[in-house]
N, C-alpha and C positions, 0 to 999 in steps of 0.2 A: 337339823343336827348333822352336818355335814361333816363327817368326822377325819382328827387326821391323827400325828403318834402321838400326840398329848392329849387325845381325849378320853375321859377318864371310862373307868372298866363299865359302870350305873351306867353309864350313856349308850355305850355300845353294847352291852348285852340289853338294855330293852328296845335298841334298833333291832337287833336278833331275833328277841323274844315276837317283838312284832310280824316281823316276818312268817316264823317260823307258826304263830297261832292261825295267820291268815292261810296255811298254804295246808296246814293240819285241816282246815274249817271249808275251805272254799274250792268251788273250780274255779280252773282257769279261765281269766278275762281276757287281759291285754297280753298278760305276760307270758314268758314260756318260764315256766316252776320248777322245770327237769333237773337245773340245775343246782339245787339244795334242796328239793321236794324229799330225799332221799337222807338228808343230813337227819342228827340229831340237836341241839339244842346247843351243846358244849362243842360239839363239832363246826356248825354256823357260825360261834361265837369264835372259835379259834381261827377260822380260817379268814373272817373279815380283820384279824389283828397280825395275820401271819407276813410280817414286811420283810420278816429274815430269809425266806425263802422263795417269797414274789407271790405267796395265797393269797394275801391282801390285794395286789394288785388284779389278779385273776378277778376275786371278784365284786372289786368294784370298776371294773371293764368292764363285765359284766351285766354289772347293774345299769352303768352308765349308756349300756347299748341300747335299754330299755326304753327311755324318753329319745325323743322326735331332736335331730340336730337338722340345721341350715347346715353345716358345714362341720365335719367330724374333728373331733379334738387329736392332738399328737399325741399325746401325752396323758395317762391318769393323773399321779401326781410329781408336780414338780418341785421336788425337795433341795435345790441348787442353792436355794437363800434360806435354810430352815433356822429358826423356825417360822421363818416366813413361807408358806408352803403355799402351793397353787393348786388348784383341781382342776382336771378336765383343760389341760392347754390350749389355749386357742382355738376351743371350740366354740361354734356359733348356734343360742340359741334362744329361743323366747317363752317366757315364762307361763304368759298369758295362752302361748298358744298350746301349751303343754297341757292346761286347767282347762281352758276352755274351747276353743276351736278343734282341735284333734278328735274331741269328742261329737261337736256339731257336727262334723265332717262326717260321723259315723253316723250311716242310714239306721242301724240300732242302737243308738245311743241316744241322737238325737232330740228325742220327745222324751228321754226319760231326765226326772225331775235331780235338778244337780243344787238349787238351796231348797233347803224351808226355811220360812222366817215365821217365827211365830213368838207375838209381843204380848204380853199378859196385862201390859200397863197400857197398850191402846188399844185392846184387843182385837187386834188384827193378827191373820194369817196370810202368808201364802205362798207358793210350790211355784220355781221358777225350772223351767228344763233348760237345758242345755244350748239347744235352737236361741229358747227367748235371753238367754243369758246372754249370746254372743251379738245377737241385735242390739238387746243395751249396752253392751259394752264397743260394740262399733260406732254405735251414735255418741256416744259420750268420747268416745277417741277420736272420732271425725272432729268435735266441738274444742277439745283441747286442740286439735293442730292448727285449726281454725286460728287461734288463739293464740300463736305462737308456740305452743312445749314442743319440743325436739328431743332428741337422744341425747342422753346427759341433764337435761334439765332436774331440777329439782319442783316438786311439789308437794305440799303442807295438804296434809287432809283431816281435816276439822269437823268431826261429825259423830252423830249417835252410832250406837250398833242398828241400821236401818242398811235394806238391802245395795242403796243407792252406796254406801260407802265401799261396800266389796266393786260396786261396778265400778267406781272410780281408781281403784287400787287397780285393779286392773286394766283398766281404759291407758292409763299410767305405764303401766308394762306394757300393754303392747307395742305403744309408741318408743319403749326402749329409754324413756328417762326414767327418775329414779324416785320414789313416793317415801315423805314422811308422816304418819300416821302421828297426831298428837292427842291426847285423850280428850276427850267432848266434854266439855265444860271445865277446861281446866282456865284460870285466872288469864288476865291479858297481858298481865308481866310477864307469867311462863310461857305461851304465846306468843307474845313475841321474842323472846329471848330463842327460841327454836327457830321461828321462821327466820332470825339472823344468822344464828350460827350455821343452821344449812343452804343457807345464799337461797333461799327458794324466792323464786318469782311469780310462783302461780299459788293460790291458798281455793280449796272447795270446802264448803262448809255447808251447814244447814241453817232455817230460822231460829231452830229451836233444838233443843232436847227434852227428855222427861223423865226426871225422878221420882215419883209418885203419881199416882193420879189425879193430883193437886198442885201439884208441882211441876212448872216450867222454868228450866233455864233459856236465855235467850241467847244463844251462840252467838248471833249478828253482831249484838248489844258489845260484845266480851272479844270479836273479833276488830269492830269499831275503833275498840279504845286498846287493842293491840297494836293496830298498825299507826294510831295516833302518837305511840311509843315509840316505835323505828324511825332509824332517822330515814332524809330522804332517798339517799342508796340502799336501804335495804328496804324500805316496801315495795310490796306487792306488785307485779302490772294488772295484776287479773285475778278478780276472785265471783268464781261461782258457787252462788247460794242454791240447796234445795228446799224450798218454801214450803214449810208442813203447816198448811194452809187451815189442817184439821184441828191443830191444836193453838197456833199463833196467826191471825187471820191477815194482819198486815205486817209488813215491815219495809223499810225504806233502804231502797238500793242507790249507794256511790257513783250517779251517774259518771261514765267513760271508765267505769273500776270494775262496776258488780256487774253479774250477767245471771237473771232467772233461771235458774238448770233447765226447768219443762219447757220455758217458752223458746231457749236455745237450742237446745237440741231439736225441736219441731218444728225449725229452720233450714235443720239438715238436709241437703239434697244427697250427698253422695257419701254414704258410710266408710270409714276408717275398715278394710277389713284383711289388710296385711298388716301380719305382725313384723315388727323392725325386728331383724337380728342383732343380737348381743352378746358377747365375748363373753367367756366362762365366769371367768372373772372383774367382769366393770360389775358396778353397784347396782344392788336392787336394790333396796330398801334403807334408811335410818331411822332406829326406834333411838330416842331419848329415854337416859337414865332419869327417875323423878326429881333429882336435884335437891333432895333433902340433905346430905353433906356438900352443897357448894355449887358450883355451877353444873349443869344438866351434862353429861357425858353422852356424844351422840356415836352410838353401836353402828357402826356400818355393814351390813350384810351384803355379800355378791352375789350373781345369779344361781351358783351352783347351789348355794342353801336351798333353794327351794325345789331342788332334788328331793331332795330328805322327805318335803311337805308331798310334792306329788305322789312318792311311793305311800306314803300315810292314805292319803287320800286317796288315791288305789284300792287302797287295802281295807278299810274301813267300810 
């Protein structure tokens, strides 16, 4: 929720409110709090919308000082082409290393536990820290570069809610290209019609998913007879399967196309573990609209959105 002057009053007061409950409720972590620890509720709320007088800018400078830059921004916001607005000018930074390495890097942070997963339909759990977070997500950034993805690239990621998809979104970011997420088991017509429309070259995906404890869908199967659909400029160069081996015991990989996730990355000699820097505003992400009025509407989010996500995740 990266807010700018047209974002409505619901939005920005429960950025506020957000704030304002965590800093009522908690001590200080990363942050230094001094600087609205002290407001009221209505008062936080008026000072992030105050642009007639430069409150607004105060403080979201502010805020903006909080997260990790390569390279400091000029500018908060750039309103020259409004309503086309800018955040954060020309500042350089990385998303991945905001969520994840910043943290590793902390001798107390470290070992403390940064996902749970826990699946009721394959009853598995499990508590990943921060340390083992940045391991997987190096290995799998090393395998992508491998691979060819570069800064700017696009990549389709095609999979369950399973922890390996967070590591890929982010494996994704660090390398500084750009990740679309398309919903797990959605049809191969939709499928493909996203991996065209976002030029993506590289697709991760899984064997399978699971709707019930009886129910498998086969991603493979569904990703198969998507790229059968694209013509031959738009498919794929490279797509990595994660084999849930527990629930779909075989499947057949696109020799010179598919690549085993565990058996590649357990290849890797030498870990991805710089993050690329990235301009405030190039692309992180594109979420597709469901395309129930017509064709799929692809949302493109910059990097500064995931400001908004950090301080959440901070705060929570």
């Amino acid at each position: 929720m990266l807010l700018n002057k047209h974002t409505t009053q619901h939005q920005t007061k429960s950025f506020c409110r957000l704030l304002q409950r965590y800093y009522s409720t908690q001590k200080k972590r990363h942050l230094d709090h001094s600087y609205w620890s002290h407001l009221s509720f209505s008062e936080l709320y008026q000072k992030s919308i105050d642009y007639e007088t430069g409150g607004a800018m105060e403080y979201w400078d502010y805020l903006g000082n909080q997260i990790h830059w390569f390279k400091k921004y000029d500018q908060v916001l750039d309103s020259s082409r409004a309503p086309f607005y800018k955040w954060y000018t020309n500042g350089l930074t990385n998303t991945t290393f905001n969520a994840v390495d910043i943290h590793a890097y902390d001798s107390q942070r470290r070992n403390q536990v940064a996902v749970y997963y826990d699946s009721p339909l394959t009853e598995s759990k499990l508590a990943i820290t921060y340390a083992q977070l940045k391991e997987r997500v190096d290995q799998f950034a090393a395998l992508l570069h491998e691979q060819g993805v570069k800064k700017g690239d696009t990549v389709v990621i095609y999979m369950p809610m399973i922890p390996e998809a967070m590591v890929a979104m982010l494996a994704v970011g660090k390398l500084g290209a750009i990740h679309s997420v398309v919903f797990g088991g959605f049809a191969s017509h939709e499928l493909a019609v996203r991996i065209e429309d976002a030029g993506a070259k590289f697709v991760v995906s899984a064997s399978c998913g699971i709707e019930s404890k009886t129910r498998i869908i086969n991603y493979k199967e569904l990703l198969d007879k998507a790229i059968d659909i694209l013509k031959s400029e738009h498919k794929p160069q490279k797509c990595i399967i994660y084999q849930r081996k527990n629930l779909l015991p075989s499947i057949s990989l696109t020799k010179g196309r598919d690549l085993d996730w565990e058996e590649a990355v357990s290849k890797i000699k030498k870990p991805f573990t710089e993050c690329v820097p990235v301009e405030s505003n190039d692309l992180s992400y594109i979420l597709y609209t469901s395309g129930t009025t017509g064709k799929p509407k692809g949302v493109a989010r910059f990097v500064m959105l995931y400001f908004a996500i950090w301080l959440i995740y901070e705060f929570v």
